[in-house]
C-alpha positions, 0 to 999 in steps of 0.5 A: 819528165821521164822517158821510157826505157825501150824494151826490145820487141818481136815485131819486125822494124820493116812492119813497124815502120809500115804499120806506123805509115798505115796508123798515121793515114788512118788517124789523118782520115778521121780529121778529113772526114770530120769524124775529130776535131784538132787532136781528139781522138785516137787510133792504135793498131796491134802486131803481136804483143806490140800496140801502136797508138797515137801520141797525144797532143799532137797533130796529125798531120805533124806526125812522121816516122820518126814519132812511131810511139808504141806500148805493150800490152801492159801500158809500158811505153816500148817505142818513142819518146812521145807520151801516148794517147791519154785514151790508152785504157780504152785501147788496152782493155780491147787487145786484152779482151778481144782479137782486135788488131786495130781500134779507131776511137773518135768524137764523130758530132752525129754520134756523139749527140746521140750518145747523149739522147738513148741508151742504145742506137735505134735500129734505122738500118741494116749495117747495124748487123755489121757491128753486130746488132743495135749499137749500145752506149756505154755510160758516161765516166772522165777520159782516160780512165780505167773506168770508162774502158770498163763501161766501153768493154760492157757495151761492146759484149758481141758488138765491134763498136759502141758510144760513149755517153756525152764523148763519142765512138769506139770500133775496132776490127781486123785492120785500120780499114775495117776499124774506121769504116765501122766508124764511119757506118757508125756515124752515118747511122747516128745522122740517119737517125737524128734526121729522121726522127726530126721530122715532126709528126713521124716516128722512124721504123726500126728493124727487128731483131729477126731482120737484124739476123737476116742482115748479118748473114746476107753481110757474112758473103757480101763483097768479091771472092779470094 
């Protein structure tokens, strides 16, 4: 097996060395929240030009400083010695194209099911504006391949997070806290949704896109100030 060659990088090992601690927590959350199953999934969080991603394979709860794994943002391999997450394209293709720091990919069982039902999340909330309005689906193609990523970078036009037809979520975000609790409304919103329109003889009401707007202003001041 070959092992990349390791290439000096700008990032300060002490920020490393944190955000690979943050990374690993991160990953071990989706798990814990039942967000993935086993080592599906992946999670990678951005400091300059350095990318770090979850190795694949590898349980979390296995993964200790010693397995910081890292690429640049041409996929080369700068830190480690485990290859890493097969879903790398997904990740690289939202560094190149957005200001993203931090992207939570996972196979969350509510979204994934309605991954395989619309094109596009109903709107059965307003959190929906936090991810930018109705969440689209990106269509199906295999795993860890640059075609997928082109699907998912379409669904994503002026959207933080999407799903994957038939494979999951994707979201991303100025932090690892942001990214996984954009996942986590993501996925709350899928369940919302299946359980009510399986209620027989009813049909869930769905907000417009004027209510949507409403939502997304009122969110830009939500939370506490400095």
């Amino acid at each position: 097996m070959h092992t990349p060659t390791a290439r000096p990088t700008k990032g300060h090992p002490d920020r490393i060395a944190e955000a690979w601690g943050e990374l690993v927590a991160t990953a071990r959350r989706t798990v814990a929240d039942g967000l993935v199953v086993g080592t599906s999934g992946n999670v990678s969080c951005r400091i300059k030009d350095l990318i770090l991603v979850t190795p694949t394979g590898v349980p979390y709860d296995r993964l200790g400083p010693g397995d910081t794994t890292a690429v640049g943002l041409d996929g080369g391999q700068v830190i480690g010695h485990l290859r890493p997450t097969s879903e790398l394209p997904l990740h690289l293709a939202v560094y190149r194209a957005t200001a993203a720091t931090a992207v939570v990919h996972t196979h969350a069982p509510h979204a994934t099911a309605v991954s395989t039902l619309v094109p596009e999340l109903p709107p059965v909330h307003y959190m929906a504006a936090a991810l930018g309005g109705p969440v689209r689906v990106a269509p199906y193609a295999l795993y860890g391949t640059e075609e997928l990523a082109a699907n998912m970078l379409e669904a994503l036009h002026d959207r933080t997070g999407c799903l994957l037809q038939n494979h999951g979520t994707l979201a991303y975000g100025d932090s690892l806290d942001q990214a996984l609790d954009r996942t986590a409304q993501l996925e709350w919103m899928c369940r919302v949704w299946l359980a009510a329109r399986a209620v027989p003889g009813h049909t869930p009401s769905l907000l417009s896109d004027a209510q949507l707007d409403e939502a997304r202003d009122k969110l830009g001041g939500y939370g506490q100030r400095g």
